[in-house]
N, C-alpha and C positions, 0 to 999 in steps of 0.2 A: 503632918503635911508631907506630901508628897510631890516632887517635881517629876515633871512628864516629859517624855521624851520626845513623843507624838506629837508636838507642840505642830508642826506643821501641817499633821495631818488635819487637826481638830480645826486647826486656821482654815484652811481646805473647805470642810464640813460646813463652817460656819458659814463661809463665803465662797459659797458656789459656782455662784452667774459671774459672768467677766461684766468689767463696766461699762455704762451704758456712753454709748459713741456720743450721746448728744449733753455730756455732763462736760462744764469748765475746768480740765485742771491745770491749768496753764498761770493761773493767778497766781501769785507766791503770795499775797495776802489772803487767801480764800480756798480755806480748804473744808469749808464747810457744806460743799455739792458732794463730796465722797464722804463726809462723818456723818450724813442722812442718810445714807446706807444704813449703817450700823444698825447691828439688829435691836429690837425694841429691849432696852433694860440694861443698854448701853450705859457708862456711865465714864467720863476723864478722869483718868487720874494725878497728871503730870503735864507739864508745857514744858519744852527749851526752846530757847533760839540765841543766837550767838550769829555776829559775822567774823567769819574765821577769814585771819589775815594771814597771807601766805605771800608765795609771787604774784600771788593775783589776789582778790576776794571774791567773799559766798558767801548766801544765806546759810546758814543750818537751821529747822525747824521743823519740832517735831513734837505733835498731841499726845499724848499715851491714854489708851482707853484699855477698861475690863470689862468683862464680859462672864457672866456667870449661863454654863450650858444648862440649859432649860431641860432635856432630859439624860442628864448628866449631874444631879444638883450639888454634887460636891465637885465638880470640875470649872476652874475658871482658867479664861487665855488672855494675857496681857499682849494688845498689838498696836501698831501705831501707826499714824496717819504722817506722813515725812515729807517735806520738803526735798527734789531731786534737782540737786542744783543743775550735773549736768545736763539732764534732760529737761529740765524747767517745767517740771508736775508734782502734783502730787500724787504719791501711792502709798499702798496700805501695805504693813510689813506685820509678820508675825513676831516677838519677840518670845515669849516663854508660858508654858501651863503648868497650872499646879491644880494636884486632886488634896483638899481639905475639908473639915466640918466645922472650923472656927467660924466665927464672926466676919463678916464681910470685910472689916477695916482692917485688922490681924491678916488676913490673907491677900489683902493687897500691898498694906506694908511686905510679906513675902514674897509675892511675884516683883516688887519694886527693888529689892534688897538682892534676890537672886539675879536678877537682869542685871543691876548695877555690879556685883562682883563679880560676873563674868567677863564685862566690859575691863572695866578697870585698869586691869594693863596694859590695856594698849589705848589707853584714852590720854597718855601724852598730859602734857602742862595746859593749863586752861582752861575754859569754863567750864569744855565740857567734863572734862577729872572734877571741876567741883560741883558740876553739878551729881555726877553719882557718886563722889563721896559724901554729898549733904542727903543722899536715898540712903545711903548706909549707914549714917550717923542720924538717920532719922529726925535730921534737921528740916526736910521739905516738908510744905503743910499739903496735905490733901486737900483739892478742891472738892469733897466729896459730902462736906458736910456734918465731918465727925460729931 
């Protein structure tokens, strides 16, 4: 396996067109008028949501999908569909690629394991530190159907 540097470009590639003016993302429960984008063969791999307590509170909420490049067949891009508290929408963010010939499930376990150890240090005390140290410890179940 191979991690990819490009990871932005390949997000790019994937996702062309800007979104369309007449989609809701204003909803903080309803982020599914931007995951019907998603190109066909899309598939989740991950949920968080947390309300993080500070001097104020926030939603945090975030889908994690993969995507395997159709003419690319050993390249996949892990990105996610987020919760923007400040701005109250939802957007689609690139996180990480990786070029591999494993099994689909082995190489999303790796795109999930590399996103979460690069986070990791500065993810602070709470759910979210447990939630990517349970991607790391391989504790999170895939909703993917293994």
């Amino acid at each position: 396996m191979v991690i990819l540097d490009n990871y932005e470009e390949i997000f790019a590639r994937v996702f062309p067109d800007s979104i369309p003016d007449d989609l809701s993302l204003t909803d903080p429960n309803w982020h599914d008028d931007l995951a019907h984008l998603n190109p066909k063969g899309t598939f989740e791999v991950a949920y968080f949501e947390d309300i993080v307590e500070s001097w104020t509170s926030w939603l945090q909420r975030s889908y994690y999908y993969v995507y395997k490049l159709p003419k690319r067949a050993d390249n996949y891009l892990l990105f996610s569909i987020e919760w923007d508290y400040n701005w109250s929408v939802w957007e689609r963010k690139p996180s990480i690629a990786i070029e591999s010939n494993d099994e689909t499930t082995t190489v999303v376990r790796a795109l999930l394991k590399e996103f979460a150890r690069e986070r990791l240090g500065e993810s602070g005390n709470g759910a979210w530190n447990e939630f990517l140290k349970s991607i790391i410890d391989e504790k999170l179940e895939l909703p993917m159907g293994e």
